[in-house]
Residue, then its C-alpha position, 0 to 999 in steps of 0.5 A: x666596072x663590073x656588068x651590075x654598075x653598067x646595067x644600072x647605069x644604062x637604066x639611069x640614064x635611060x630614065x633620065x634622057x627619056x623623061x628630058x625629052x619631049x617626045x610623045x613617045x607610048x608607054x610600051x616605046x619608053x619601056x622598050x627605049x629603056x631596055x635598050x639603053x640599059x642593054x647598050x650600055x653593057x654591050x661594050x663588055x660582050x668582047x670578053x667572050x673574044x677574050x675568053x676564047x683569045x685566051x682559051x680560058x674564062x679567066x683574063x690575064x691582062x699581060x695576054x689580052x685586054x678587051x679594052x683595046x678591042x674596037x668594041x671599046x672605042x667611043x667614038x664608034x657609038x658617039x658617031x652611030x648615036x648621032x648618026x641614029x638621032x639625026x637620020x631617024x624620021x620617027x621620035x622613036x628612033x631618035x630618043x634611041x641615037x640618044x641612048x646609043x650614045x649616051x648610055x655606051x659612053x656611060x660604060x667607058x666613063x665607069x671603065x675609066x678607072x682601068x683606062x678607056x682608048x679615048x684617042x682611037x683611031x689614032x692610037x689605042x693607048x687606054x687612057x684613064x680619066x683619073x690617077x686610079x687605083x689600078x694605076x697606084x696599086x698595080x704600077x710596074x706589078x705585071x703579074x698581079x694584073x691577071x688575079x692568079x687564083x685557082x679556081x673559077x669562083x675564087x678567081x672571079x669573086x677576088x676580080x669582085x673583091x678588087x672592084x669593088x673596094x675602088x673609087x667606081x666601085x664605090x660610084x657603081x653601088x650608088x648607081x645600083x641603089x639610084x636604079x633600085x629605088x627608080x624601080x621602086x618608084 
């Protein structure tokens, strides 16, 4: 899933677990609660810059490193650090934000699913996909063609685009695009 799909994804469930609550919450709180979820649920994504210098390259080759294996991509941390927010907060404010800690992380790796997410971590950090996907079916036992060999830095990330795109998630991350265009519109 590319950062457009959990950006959107952030703000849906953002808007959706505000407007559920039943909190007296200032327009400027829900607006700032709603910021955060869309940010928190790209966070994960910000070990790539880990992977760029792992590999000293702003392309990723997945037989090198892969940022899902990073802890930053482990939900059991963001389940535990939601909860823990929603049940230590005193105010309103902070608790609609453990929510979305948790809520709006683990939107991320259920769109990550696809390419596999560590569910079992700590225990191992084996990614696991929810489904039999696309990458599996495409790329199984094809190593070198996990890296996306192109030349050239706009070629090589339009091709990752490309390859998003035409997938199951990719088909699920415009839907959430155009759910979050027209809440905006609203």
């Amino acid at each position: 899933m590319l950062p457009p799909g959990h950006i959107a994804a952030g703000y849906v469930v953002s808007k959706a677990v505000l407007s559920y609550l039943n909190y007296s919450l200032t327009s400027e709180q829900t607006t700032t609660l709603t910021l955060l979820g869309i940010f928190i649920a790209f966070v994960p994504d910000l070990d790539f810059f880990y992977a760029f210098f792992k590999t000293k390259s702003l392309r990723i080759d997945n037989q090198k490193v892969s940022h899902r294996t990073f802890i930053t991509h482990a939900p059991i941390l963001w389940l535990i650090a939601g909860l823990l927010t929603f049940f230590f907060a005193a105010s309103p404010f902070y608790k609609a934000l453990g929510l979305l800690i948790w809520l709006c992380s683990w939107t991320h790796f259920i769109l990550d699913s696809e390419w596999g997410v560590m569910w079992a971590w700590p225990f191992n950090k084996k990614l696991y996909p929810l489904s039999d996907s696309y990458y599996q079916r495409k790329y199984a036992g094809d190593k070198k063609d996990q890296s996306v060999n192109v030349a050239g830095f706009w070629k090589y990330w339009w091709s990752v685009a490309k390859r998003e795109y035409f997938t199951r998630n990719g088909y699920l991350e415009i839907i959430l695009i155009v759910i979050a265009l027209i809440l905006i519109a609203k």
